[in-house]
Backbone as CSV, one residue per row, in Angstrom:
resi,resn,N_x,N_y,N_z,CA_x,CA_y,CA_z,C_x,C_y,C_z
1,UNK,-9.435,40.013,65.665,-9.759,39.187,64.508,-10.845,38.186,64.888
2,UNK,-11.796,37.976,63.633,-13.022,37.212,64.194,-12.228,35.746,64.209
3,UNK,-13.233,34.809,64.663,-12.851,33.086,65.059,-13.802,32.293,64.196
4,UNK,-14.632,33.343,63.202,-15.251,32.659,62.335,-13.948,32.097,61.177
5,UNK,-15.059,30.643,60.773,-13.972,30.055,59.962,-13.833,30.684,58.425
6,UNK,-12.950,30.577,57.449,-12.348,30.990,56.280,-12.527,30.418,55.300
7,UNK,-12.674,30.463,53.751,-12.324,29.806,53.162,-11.354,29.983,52.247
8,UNK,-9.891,29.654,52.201,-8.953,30.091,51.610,-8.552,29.771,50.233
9,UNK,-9.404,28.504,49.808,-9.554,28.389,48.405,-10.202,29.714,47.543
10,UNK,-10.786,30.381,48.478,-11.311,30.843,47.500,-10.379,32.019,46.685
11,UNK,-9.367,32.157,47.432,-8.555,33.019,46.716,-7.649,32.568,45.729
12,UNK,-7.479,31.350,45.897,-6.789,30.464,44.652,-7.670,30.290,43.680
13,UNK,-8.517,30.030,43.590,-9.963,29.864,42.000,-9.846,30.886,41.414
14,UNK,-9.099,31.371,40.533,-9.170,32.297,39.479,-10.612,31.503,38.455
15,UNK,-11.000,32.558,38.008,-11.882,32.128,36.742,-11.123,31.209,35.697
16,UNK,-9.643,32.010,35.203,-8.941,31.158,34.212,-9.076,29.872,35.068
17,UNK,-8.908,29.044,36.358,-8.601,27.978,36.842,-10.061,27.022,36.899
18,UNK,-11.266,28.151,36.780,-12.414,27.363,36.726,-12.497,27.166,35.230
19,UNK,-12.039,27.920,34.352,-12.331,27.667,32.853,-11.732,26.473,32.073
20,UNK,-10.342,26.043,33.010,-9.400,25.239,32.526,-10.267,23.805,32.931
21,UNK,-10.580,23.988,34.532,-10.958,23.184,35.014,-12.218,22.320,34.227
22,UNK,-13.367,23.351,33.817,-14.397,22.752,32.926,-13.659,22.396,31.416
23,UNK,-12.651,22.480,30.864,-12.377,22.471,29.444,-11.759,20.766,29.897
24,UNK,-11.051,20.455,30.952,-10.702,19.675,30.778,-10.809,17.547,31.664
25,UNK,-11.557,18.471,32.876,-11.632,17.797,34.087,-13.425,17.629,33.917
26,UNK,-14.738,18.196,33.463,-15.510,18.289,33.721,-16.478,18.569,32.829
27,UNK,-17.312,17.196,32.353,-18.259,17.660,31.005,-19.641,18.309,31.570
28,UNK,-19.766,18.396,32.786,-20.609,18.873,33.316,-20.375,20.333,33.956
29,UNK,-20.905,21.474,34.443,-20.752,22.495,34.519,-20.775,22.662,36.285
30,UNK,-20.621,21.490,36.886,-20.803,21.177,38.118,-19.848,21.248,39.073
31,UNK,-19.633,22.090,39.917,-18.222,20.989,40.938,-18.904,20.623,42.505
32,UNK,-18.479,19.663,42.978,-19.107,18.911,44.396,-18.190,19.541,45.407
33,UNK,-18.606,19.550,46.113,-18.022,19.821,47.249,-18.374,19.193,49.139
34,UNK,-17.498,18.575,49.497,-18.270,18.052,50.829,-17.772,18.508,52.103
35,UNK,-18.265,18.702,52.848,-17.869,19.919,54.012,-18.307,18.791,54.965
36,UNK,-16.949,18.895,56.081,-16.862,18.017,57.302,-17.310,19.023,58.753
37,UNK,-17.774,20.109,58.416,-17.816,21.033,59.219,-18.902,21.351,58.895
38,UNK,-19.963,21.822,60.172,-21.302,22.382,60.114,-20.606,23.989,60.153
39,UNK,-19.697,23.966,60.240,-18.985,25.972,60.607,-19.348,26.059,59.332
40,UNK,-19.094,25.443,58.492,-18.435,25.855,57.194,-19.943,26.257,56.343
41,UNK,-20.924,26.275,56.762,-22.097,26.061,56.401,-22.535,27.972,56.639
42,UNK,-21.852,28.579,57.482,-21.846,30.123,57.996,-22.341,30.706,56.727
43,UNK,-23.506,31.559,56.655,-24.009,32.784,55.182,-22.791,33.179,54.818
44,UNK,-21.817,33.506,55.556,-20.702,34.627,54.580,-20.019,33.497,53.847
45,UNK,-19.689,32.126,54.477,-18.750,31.307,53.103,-19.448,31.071,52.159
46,UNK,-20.963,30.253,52.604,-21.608,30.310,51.366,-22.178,31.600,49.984
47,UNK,-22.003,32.366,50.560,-21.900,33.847,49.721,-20.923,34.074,49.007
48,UNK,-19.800,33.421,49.660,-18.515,33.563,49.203,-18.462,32.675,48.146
49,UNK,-18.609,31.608,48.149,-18.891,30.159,46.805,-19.421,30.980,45.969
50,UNK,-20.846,31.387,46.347,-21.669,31.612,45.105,-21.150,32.966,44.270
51,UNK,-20.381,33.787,44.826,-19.681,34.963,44.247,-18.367,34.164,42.921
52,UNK,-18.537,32.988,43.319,-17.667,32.456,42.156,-17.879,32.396,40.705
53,UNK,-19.488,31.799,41.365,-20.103,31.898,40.111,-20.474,32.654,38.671
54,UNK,-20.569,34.408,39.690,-20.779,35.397,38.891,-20.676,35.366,37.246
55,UNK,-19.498,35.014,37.113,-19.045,34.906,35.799,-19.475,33.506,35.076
56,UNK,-19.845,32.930,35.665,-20.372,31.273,34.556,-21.357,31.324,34.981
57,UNK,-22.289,31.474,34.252,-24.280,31.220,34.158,-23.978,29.715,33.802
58,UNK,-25.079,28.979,34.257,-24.947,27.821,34.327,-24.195,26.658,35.045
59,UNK,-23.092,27.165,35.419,-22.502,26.388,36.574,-23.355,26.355,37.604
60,UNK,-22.848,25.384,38.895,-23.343,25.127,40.133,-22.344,24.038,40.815
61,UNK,-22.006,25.153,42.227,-21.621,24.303,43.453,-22.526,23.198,43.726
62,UNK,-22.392,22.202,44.208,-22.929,21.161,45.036,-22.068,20.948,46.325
63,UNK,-23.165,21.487,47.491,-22.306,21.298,48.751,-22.965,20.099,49.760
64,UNK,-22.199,18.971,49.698,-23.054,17.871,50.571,-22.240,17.970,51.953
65,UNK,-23.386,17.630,53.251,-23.000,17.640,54.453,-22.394,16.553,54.615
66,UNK,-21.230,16.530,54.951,-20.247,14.583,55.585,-19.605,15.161,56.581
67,UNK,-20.279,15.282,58.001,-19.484,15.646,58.953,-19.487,14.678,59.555
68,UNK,-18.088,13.985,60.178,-17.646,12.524,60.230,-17.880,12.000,61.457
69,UNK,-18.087,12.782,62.611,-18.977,12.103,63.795,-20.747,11.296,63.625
70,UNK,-21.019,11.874,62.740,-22.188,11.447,61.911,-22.687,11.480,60.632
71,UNK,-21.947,10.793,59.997,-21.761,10.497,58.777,-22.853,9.452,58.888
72,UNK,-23.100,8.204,59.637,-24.102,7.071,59.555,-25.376,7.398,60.013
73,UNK,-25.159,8.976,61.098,-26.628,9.038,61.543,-27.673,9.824,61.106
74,UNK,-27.194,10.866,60.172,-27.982,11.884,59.318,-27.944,11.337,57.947
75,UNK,-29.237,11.857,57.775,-29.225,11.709,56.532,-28.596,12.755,55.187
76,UNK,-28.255,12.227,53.890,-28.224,13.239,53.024,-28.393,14.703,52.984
77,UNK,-27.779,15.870,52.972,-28.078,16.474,53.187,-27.212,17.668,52.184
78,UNK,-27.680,18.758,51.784,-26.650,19.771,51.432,-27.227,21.087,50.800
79,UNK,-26.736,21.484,49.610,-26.820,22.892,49.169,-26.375,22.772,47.960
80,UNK,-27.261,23.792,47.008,-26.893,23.973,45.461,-26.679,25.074,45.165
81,UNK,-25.824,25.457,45.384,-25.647,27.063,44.520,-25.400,27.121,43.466
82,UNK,-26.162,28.198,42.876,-26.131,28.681,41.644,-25.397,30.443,41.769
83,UNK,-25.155,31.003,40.515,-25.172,32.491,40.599,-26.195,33.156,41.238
84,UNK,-27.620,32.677,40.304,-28.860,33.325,40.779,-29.594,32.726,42.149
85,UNK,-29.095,31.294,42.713,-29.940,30.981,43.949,-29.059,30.267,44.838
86,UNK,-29.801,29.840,45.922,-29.173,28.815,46.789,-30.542,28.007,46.904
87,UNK,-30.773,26.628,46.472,-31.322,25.902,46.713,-30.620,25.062,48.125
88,UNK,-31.517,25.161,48.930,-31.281,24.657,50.704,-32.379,23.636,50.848
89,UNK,-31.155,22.367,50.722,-31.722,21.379,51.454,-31.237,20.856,52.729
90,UNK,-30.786,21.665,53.502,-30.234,21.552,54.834,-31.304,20.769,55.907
91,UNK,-31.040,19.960,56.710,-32.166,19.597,57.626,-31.199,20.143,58.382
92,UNK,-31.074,21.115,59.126,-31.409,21.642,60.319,-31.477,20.874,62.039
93,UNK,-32.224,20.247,61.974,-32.743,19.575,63.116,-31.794,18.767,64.104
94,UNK,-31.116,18.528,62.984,-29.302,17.643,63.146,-28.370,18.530,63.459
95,UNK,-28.522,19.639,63.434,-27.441,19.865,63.987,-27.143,20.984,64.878
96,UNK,-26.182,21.392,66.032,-26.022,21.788,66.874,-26.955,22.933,66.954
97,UNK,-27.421,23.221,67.970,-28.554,24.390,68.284,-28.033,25.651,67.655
98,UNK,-26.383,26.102,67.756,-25.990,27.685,67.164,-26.002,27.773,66.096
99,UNK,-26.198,26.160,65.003,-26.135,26.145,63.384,-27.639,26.188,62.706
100,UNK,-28.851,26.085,63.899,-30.089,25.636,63.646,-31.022,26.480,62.909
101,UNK,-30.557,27.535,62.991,-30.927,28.982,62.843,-30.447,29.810,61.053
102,UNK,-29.628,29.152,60.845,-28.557,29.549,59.595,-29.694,29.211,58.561
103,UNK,-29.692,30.759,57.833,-30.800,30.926,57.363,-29.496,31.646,55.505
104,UNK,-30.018,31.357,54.157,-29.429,32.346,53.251,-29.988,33.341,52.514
105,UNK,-29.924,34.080,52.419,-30.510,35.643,51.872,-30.916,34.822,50.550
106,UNK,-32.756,34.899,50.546,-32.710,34.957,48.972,-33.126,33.354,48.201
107,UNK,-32.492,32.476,49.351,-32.196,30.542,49.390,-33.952,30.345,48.919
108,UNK,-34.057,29.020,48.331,-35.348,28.433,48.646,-35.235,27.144,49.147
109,UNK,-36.115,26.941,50.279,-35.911,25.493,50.963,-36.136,24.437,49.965
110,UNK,-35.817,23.067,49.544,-36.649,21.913,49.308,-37.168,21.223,50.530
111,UNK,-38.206,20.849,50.239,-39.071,19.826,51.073,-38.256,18.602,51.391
112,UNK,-37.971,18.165,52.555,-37.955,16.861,53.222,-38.508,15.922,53.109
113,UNK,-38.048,14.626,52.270,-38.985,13.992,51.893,-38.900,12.680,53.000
């Protein structure tokens, strides 16, 4: 068995649970999400998020980086998925050399401002 990490929500998110969720929790078509883990940042979870989407055009993940050893020393940082994209605003540079490389099928970078 691999030692890559999981994401086990994702088998709990039924669509009915995202539909309920926007009817009642959310006038926006949005949900946030903040990841304490650069693992968690791996192409297959994020593939895995955006496979959520399939069914709601117009929704979008928001994934912000808060990994808590450096939370004060990086800046802002994260990911927008959509069905159709991954907007990547990852800086990179921050973080560990084996995560530096993590590239998404398809993603478009934003500029660093």
């Amino acid at each position: 068995m691999s030692n890559l990490p999981k994401i086990h929500v994702l088998a709990a998110v039924t669509p009915a649970a995202l539909s309920r969720y926007r009817q009642t929790l959310a006038p926006d078509p949005q949900l946030k999400l903040s990841i304490g883990k650069v693992e968690l940042l791996l192409p297959h979870l994020i593939k895995g998020l955006q496979g959520l989407l399939k069914d709601y055009p117009g929704w979008e993940i928001v994934v912000a980086v808060a990994v808590k050893d450096h939370f004060y020393e990086w800046p802002e940082m994260g990911l927008t998925i959509r069905a159709n994209e991954i907007i990547d605003g990852l800086q990179r540079q921050y973080f560990p050399k084996e995560f530096q490389s993590i590239e998404y099928e398809g993603s478009r970078r934003v500029p660093v401002v």
